[in-house]
N, C-alpha and C positions, 0 to 999 in steps of 0.2 A: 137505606141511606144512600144518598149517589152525590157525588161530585157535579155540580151541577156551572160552575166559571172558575176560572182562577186568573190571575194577573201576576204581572210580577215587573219591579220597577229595581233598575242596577243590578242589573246578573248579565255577568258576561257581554256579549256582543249587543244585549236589551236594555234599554236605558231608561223605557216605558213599554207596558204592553196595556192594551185594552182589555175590560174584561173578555174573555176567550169561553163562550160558552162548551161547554161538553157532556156528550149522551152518550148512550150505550155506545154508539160509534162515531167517533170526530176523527176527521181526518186533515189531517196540517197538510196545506198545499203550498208549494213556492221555489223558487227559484235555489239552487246551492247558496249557501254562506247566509242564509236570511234569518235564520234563527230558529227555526222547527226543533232541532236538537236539544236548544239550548232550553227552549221551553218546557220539552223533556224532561231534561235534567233539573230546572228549579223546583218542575210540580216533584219528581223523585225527590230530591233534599226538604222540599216541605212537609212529606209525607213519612220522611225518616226522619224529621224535627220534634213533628209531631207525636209518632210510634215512642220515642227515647221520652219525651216529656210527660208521657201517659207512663210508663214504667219507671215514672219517677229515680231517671237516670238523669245526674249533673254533670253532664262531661262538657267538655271545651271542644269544641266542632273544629276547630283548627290544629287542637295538638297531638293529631294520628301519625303512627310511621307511614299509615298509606298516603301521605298529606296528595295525590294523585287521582283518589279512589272517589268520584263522582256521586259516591252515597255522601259526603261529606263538603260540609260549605268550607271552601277556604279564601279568606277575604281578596287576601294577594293574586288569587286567581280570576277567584268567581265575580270580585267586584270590578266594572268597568275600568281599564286601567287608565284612560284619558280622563278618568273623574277621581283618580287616588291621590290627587294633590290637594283638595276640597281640605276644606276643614268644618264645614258643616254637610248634612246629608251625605254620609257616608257611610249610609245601612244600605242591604240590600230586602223588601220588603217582598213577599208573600203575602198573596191573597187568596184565599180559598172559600169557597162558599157551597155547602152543604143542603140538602134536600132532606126532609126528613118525613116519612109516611105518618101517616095519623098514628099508626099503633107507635109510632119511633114518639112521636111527641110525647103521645102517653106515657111510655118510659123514658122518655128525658124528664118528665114531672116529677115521676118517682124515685128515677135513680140523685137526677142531679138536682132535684127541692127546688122548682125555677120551670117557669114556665116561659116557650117559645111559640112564635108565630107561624113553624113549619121550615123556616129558614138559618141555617147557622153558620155566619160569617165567622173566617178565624184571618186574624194578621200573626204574620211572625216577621220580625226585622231581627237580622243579623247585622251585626259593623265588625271595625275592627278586632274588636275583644273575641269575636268569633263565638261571644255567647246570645244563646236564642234568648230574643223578648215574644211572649207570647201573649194575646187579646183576643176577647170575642168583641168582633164590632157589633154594639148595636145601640140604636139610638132611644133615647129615653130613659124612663126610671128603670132600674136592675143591670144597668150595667157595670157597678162596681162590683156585684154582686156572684155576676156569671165570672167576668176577669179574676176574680179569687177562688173562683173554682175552675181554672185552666187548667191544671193536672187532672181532674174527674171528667171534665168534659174531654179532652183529649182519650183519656180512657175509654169513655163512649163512643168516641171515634175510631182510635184504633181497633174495637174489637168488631168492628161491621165494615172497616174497608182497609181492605188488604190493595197497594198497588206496587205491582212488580213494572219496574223499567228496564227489558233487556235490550242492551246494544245489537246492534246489529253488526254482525262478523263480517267484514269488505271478503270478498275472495279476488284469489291472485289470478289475472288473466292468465289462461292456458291447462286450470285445474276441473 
């Protein structure tokens, strides 16, 4: 299974992103202050959205003492703050989209009783409440069906892709 695009619409300095394809190797190019980082850090909190929802953890993604700690969506930060006055669209939305090998589809059949085309979109929106909604987009018949299997399918996802985001440590001129 591979990550194959993700987007991401009201995080931080992002307001909208396009889908952003990504392969074995993507490399973000751009100017300081554009957004590279930030993009970073959504695909990391969607992928720790995800991991918590598949082990059938309920927690409140805002009420950590680390309320700081970038594995963690926090609205007051992460959502645009020239859009925190809004009183509609006030999520910040996740897009992910999955690649899955023929032997993966095969046991998506078996595991998760539901058949896919190869592809598996997942949305997650965060708002204020700081609690994850989670969906498999897809269009047609069985989509009520996959969305009520978000905790099994998330399971299937977290046990084939593991994604670490390590910051990178600035050093101090002269060391």
């Amino acid at each position: 299974m591979n990550i194959v695009n993700f987007s991401i619409t009201n995080f931080r300095s992002i307001t909208s992103a396009y889908k952003i394809p990504i392969s074995e190797i993507t490399v973000l190019i751009g100017k300081n202050n554009e957004g590279k980082s930030n993009l970073l850090k959504a695909l990391n909190i969607a992928m720790y959205v995800l991991r918590h929802h598949a082990l059938k953890r309920t927690i409140r993604y805002g009420g950590y003492s680390r309320r700081n700690d970038d594995l963690y969506f926090n609205w007051e930060r992460d959502f645009p703050i020239s859009l925190q006055s809004r009183t509609k669209n006030t999520q910040s939305i996740f897009r992910l989209e999955f690649e899955l090998s023929s032997e993966e589809i095969a046991e998506f059949k078996t595991e998760i009783k539901s058949n896919l085309n190869g592809t598996l979109p997942i949305e997650i929106k965060i708002g204020k409440d700081h609690e994850p909604s989670i969906k498999v987009i897809k269009r047609g018949k069985g989509t009520k069906t996959l969305n009520s299997k978000s905790k099994i399918i998330a399971e299937y996802i977290a046990k084939r892709i593991i994604f670490n985001y390590i910051l990178s440590i600035p050093q101090k001129l002269g060391q």
